[in-house]
C-alpha positions in Angstrom: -2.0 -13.7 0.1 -2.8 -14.5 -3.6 -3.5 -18.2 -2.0 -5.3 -16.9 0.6 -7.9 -15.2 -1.4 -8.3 -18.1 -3.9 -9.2 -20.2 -0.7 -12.2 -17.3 -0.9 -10.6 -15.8 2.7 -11.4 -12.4 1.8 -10.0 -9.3 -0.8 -6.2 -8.7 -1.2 -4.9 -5.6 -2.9 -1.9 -7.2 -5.1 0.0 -5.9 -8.1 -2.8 -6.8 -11.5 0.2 -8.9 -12.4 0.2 -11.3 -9.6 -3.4 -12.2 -9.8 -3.8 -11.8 -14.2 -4.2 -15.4 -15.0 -6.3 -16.1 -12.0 -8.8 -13.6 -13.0 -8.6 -14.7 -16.4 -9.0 -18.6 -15.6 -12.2 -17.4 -13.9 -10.3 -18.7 -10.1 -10.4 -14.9 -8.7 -12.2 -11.8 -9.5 -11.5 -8.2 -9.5 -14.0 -6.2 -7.3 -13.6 -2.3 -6.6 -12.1 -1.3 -10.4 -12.2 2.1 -10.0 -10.1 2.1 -6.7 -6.7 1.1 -8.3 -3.0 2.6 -6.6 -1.0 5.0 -8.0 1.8 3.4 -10.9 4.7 2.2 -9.7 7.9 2.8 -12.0 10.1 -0.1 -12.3 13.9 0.8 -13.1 16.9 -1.5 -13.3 20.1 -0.3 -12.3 23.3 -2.4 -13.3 26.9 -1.2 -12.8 27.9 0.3 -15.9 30.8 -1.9 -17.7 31.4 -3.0 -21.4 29.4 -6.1 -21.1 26.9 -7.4 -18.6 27.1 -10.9 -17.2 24.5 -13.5 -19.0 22.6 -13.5 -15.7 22.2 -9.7 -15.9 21.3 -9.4 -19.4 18.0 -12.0 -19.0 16.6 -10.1 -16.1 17.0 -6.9 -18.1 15.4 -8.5 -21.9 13.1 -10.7 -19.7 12.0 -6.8 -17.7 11.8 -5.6 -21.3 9.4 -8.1 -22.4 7.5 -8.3 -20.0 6.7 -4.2 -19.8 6.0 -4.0 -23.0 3.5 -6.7 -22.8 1.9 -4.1 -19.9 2.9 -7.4 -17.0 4.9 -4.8 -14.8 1.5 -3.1 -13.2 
C-alpha cells in the first residue's frame, strides 16, 4: 500500500510509523490530520523463564526503543 501511494495511486490509512520518513523526505504527505484512529497498545508476551533467548531479548530492547522514541503509533 505504502508503494502504492508513493506511485501517487491514491490515500492509504497506515500506522504514522510506516509512512514517518516518507512524509519527512517530502515523498508522501499527510492529508486529513484531524481524522486519526483510536491507539493501539502494543504488548509482548514471552513465556516466563529465568532467562530469555538472545533472539527474544532484541525484539523486546529493540520494542523498548522504539516506543519510547513514540515509533510504535
Amino acid at each position: 500500500m505504502v508503494d502504492m501511494a508513493r506511485a501517487g495511486f491514491g490515500l492509504i490509512q497506515v500506522p504514522e510509523a510506516m509512512v514517518r520518513d516518507d512524509i519527512a523526505a517530502g515523498k508522501l504527505e499527510e492529508v486529513l490530520h484531524g481524522f486519526t484512529g483510536p491507539s493501539i497498545p502494543v504488548h509482548a508476551v514471552w513465556p516466563r523463564q529465568a532467562h530469555l533467548s538472545p533472539r527474544v531479548r532484541h525484539i523486546v530492547d529493540r520494542l523498548v526503543i522504539e516506543a519510547a522514541k513514540g515509533r510504535l503509533g
